[in-house]
N, CA, C and O atoms as a DFTB+ gen file, in Angstrom:
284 C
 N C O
     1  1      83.925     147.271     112.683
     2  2      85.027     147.444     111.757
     3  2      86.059     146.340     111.941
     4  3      86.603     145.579     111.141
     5  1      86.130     146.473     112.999
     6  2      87.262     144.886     113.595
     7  2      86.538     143.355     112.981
     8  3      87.379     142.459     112.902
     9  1      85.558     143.075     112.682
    10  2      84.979     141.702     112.146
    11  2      85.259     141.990     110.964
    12  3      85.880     141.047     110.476
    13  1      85.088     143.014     110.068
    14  2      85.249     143.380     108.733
    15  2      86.594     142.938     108.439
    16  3      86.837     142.127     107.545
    17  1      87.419     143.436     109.142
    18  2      88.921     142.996     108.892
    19  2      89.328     141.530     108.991
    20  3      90.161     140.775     108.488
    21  1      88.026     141.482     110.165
    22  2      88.813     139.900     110.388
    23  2      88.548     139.173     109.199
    24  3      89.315     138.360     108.682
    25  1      87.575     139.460     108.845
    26  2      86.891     138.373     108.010
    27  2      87.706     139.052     106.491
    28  3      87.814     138.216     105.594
    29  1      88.000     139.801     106.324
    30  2      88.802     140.035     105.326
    31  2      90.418     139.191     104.941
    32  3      91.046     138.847     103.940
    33  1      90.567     139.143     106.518
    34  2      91.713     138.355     106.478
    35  2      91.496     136.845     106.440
    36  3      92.433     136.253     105.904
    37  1      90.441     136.027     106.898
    38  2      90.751     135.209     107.065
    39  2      89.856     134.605     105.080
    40  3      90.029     133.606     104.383
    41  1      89.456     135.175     105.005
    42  2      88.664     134.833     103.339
    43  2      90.218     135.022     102.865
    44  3      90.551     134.042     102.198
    45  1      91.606     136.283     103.046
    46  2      92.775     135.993     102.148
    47  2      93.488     134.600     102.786
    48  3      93.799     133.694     102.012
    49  1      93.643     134.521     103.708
    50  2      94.241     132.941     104.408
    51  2      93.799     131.990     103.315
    52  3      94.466     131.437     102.441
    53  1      92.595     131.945     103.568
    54  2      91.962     130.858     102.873
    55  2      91.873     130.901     101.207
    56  3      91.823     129.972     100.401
    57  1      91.872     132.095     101.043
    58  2      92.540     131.861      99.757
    59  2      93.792     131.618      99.439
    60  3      94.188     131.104      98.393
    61  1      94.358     131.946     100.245
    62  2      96.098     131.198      99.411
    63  2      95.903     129.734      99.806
    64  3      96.536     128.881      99.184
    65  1      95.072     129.376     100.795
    66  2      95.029     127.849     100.929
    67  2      94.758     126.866      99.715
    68  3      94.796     125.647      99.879
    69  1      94.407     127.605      98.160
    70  2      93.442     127.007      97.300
    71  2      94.184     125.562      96.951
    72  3      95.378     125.358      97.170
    73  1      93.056     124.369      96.236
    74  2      93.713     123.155      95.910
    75  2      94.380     123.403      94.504
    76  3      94.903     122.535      93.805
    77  1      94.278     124.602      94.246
    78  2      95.041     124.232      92.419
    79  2      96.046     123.893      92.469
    80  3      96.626     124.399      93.430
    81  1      96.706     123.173      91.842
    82  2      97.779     122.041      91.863
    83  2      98.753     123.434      90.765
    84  3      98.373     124.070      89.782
    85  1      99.770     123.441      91.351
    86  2     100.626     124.059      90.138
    87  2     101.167     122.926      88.836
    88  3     101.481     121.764      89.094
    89  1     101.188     123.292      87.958
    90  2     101.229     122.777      86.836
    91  2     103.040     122.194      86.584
    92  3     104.103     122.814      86.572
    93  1     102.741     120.929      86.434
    94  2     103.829     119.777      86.676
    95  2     105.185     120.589      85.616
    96  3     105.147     121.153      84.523
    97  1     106.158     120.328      86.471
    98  2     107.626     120.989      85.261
    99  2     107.678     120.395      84.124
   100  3     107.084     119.366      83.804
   101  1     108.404     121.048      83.480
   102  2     108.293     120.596      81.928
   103  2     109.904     119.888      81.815
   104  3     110.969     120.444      82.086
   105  1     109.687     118.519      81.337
   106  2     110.954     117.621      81.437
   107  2     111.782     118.395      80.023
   108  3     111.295     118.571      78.906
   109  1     112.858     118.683      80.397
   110  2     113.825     119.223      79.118
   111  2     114.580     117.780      78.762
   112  3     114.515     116.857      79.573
   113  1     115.300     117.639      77.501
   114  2     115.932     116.417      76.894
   115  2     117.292     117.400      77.365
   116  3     117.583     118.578      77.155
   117  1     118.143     115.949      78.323
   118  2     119.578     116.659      77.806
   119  2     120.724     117.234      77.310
   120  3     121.463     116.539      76.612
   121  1     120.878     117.860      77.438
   122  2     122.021     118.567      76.394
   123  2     123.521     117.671      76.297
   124  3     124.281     117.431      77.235
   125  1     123.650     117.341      75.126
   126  2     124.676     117.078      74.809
   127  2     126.144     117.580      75.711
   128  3     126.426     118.776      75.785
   129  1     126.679     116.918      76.116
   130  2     128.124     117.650      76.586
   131  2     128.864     118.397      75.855
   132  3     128.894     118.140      74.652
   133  1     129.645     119.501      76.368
   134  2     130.188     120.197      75.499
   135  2     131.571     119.891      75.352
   136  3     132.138     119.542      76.387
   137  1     132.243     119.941      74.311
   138  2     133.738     119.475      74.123
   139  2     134.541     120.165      74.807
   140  3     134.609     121.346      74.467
   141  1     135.329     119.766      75.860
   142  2     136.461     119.961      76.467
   143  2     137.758     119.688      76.301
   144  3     137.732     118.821      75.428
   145  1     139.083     119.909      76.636
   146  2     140.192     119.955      76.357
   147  2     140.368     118.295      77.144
   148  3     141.177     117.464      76.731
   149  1     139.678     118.123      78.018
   150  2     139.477     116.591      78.456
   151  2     138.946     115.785      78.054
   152  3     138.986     114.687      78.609
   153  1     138.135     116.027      76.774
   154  2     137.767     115.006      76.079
   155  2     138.726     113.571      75.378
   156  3     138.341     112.403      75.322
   157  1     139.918     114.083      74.951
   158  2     140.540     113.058      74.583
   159  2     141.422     112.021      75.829
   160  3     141.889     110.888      75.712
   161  1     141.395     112.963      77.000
   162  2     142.092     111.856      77.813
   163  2     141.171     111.137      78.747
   164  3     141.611     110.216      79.435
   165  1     139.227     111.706      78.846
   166  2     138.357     110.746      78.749
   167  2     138.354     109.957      77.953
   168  3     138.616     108.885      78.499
   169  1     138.136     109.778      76.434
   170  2     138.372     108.805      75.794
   171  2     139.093     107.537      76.232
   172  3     138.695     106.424      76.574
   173  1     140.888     108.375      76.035
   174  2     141.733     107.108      76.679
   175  2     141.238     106.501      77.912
   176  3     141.098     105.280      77.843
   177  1     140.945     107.042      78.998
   178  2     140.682     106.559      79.854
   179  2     139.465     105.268      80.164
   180  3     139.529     104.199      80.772
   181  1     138.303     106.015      79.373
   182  2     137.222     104.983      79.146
   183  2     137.898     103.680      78.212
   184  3     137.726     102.503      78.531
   185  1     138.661     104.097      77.056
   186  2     139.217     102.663      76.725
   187  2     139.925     101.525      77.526
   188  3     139.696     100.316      77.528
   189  1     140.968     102.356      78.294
   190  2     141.558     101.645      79.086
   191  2     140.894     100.728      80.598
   192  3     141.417      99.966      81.411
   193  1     139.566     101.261      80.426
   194  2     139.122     100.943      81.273
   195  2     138.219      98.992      80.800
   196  3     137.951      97.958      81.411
   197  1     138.090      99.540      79.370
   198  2     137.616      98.757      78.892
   199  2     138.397      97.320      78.665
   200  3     138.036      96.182      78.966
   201  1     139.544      97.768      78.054
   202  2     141.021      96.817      78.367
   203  2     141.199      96.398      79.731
   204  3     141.706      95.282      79.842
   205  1     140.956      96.910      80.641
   206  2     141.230      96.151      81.821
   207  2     140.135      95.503      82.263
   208  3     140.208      95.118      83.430
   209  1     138.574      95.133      81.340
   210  2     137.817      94.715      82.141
   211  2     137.971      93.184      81.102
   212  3     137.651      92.120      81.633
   213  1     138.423      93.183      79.780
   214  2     139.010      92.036      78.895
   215  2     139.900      91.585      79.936
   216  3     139.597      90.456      80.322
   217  1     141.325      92.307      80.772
   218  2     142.015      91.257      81.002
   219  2     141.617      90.567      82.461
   220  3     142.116      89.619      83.067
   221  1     140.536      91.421      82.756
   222  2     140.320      90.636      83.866
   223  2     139.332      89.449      83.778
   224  3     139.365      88.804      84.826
   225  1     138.524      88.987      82.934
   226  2     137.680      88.428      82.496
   227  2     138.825      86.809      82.135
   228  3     138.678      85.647      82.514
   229  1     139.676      87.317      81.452
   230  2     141.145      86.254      80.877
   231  2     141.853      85.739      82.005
   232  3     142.454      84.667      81.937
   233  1     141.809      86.635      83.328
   234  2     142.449      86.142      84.311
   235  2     141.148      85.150      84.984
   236  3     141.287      83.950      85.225
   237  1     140.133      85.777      85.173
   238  2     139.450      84.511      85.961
   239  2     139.021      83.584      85.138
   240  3     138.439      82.653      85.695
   241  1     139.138      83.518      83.733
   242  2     139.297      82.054      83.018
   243  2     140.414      81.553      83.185
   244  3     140.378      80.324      83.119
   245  1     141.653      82.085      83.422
   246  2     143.005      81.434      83.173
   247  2     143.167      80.703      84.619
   248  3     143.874      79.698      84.699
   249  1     142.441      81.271      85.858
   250  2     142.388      81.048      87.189
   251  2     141.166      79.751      87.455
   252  3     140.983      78.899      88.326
   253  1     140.679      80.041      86.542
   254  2     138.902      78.374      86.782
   255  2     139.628      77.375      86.078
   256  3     139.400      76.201      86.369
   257  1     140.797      77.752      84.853
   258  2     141.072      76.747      84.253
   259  2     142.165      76.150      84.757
   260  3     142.341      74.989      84.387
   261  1     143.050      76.676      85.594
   262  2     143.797      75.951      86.754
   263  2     143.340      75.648      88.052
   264  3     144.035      75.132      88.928
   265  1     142.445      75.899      88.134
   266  2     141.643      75.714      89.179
   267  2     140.805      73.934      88.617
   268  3     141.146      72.988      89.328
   269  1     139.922      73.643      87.568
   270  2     140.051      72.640      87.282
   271  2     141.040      71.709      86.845
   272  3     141.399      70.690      87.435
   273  1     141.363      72.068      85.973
   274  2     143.026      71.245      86.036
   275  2     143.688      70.442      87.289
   276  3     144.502      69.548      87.061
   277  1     143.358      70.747      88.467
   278  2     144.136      70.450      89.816
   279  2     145.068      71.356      90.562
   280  3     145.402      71.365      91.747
   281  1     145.425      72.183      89.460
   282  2     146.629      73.083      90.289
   283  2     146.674      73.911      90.574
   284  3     147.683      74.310      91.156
């Protein structure tokens, strides 16, 4: 009776051992963000961010072009 068991158990072992591969997740498309009361001072913010990457662009031309110049 004791081999019966054993072997009962070890045929379930070995079955949960099986190779079936579980089946790959399913990629969802992102969801849109939802509108927040922070949306408009993201906005500003992303603009301003944008403005400061113009004036920095103006400063290291205004800085190469005194920089060649001599001075």
């Amino acid at each position: 009776m004791r081999i019966f068991i054993f072997f009962i158990a070890a045929a379930a072992a070995l079955g949960a051992c099986s190779s079936d591969k579980a089946p790959p997740p399913q990629v969802q498309a992102p969801q849109p963000a939802a509108k927040t009361v922070f949306d408009t001072q993201l906005r500003a913010l992303d603009k301003a961010k944008a403005v400061q990457d113009v004036v920095d662009k103006q400063n290291a031309a205004a800085d190469k072009k005194l920089k060649d110049d001599g001075g």
